[in-house]
C-alpha positions in Angstrom: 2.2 2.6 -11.8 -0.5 4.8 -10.2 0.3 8.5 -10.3 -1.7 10.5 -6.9 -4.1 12.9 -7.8 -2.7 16.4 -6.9 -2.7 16.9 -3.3 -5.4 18.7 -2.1 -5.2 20.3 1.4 -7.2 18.0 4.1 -9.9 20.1 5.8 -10.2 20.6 9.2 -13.0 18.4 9.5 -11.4 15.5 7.9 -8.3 16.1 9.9 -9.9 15.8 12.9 -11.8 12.6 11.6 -8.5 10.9 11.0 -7.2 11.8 14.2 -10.0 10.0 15.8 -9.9 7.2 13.6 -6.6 7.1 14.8 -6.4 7.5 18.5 -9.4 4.7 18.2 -7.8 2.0 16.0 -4.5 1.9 16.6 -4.0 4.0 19.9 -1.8 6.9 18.0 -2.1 10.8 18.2 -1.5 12.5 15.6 -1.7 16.4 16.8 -2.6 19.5 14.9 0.1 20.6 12.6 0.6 17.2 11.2 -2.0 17.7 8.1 1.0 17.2 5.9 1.7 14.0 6.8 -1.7 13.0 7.1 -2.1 14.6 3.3 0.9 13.4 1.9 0.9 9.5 3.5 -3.3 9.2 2.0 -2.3 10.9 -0.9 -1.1 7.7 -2.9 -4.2 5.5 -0.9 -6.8 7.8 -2.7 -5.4 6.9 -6.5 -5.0 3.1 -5.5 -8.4 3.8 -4.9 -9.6 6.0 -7.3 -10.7 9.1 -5.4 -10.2 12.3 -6.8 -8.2 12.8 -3.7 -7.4 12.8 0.0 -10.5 14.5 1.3 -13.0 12.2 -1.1 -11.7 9.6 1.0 -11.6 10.5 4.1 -15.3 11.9 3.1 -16.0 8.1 2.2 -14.7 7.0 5.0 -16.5 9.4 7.7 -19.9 9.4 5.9 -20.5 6.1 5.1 -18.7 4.4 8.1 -18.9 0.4 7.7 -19.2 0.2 4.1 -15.4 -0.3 3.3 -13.6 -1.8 6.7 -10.5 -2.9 4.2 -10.2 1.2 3.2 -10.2 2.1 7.0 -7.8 -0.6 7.6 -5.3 0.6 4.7 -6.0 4.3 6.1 -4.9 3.6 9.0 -2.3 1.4 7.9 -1.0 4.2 5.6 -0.5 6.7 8.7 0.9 4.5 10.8 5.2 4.1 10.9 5.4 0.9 10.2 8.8 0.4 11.0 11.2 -1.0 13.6 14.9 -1.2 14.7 16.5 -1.6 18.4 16.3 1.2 20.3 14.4 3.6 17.6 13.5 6.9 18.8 15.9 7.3 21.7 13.5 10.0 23.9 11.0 7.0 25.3 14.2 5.0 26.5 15.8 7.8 28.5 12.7 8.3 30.2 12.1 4.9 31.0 15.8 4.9 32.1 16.4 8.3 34.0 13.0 8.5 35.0 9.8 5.7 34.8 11.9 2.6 36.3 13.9 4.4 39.2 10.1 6.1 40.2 8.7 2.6 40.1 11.2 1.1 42.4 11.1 3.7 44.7 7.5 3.9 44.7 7.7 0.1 44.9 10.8 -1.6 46.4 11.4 -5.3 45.7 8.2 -5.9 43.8 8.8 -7.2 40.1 8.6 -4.7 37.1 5.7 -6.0 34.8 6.3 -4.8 31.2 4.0 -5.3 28.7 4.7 -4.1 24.0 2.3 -3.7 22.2 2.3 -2.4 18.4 5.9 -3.5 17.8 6.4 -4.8 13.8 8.9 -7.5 14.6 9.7 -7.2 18.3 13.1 -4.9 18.2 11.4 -2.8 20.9 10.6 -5.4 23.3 14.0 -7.0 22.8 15.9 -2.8 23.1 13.5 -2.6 26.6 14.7 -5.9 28.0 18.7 -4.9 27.1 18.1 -1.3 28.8 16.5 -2.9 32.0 19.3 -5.5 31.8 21.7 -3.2 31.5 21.0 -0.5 33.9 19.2 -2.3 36.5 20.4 -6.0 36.4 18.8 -6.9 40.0 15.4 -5.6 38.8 13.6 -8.8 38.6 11.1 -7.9 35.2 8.4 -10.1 34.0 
């Protein structure tokens, strides 16, 4: 078993790298505040690795960019969710109910409702989107 280094706090500067590295790879924002998570997720990354901690690799990472694709890919892997259920966080699916689909069909009566899901694990997303729309507006034709 490999035991994480202590934590040590993420600077500001590398905080800010990893939220680019981020919004750029996978399309995510992670917002100020969140140096916790952004600690605590890399935290277990930089022993697999064997940095002394989190900011030696996110140093590696910003520094010598292109030298170690597979540790950007698990760093971003490592702050991402990764997982997935039917209709998981409920907030996005009220809005597209109470708000996003009865704007789009007023703004544009009779004309299909193109949806496209991206980022979903195993498709639960896609499938809880289809059953809302189904659901609440069964005469909305959806491709």
């Amino acid at each position: 078993m490999i035991t994480p280094p202590a934590a040590d706090a993420i600077t500001p500067q590398n905080f800010h790298f990893m939220q680019e590295v981020l919004r750029q790879d996978a399309a995510i924002v992670i917002e100020a505040g969140k140096e916790y998570l952004v600690e605590s997720r890399l935290n277990t990354l930089a022993a697999r690795y064997r940095f002394s901690g989190v900011n030696q690799l996110v140093d590696t990472l910003r520094l010598a960019p292109g030298t170690s694709p597979r540790l950007r890919l698990d760093s971003v892997d490592a702050l991402t969710t990764n997982e997935t259920y039917f209709f998981r966080d409920l907030d996005p699916f009220d809005a597209l109910r109470d708000h996003l689909i009865p704007q789009y069909r007023q703004q544009h009566p009779g004309q299909p409702l193109h949806i496209w899901s991206a980022a979903s694990s195993t498709g639960q997303e896609a499938y809880s989107i289809s059953m809302l729309v189904s659901e609440h507006f069964p005469d909305l034709p959806v491709t």
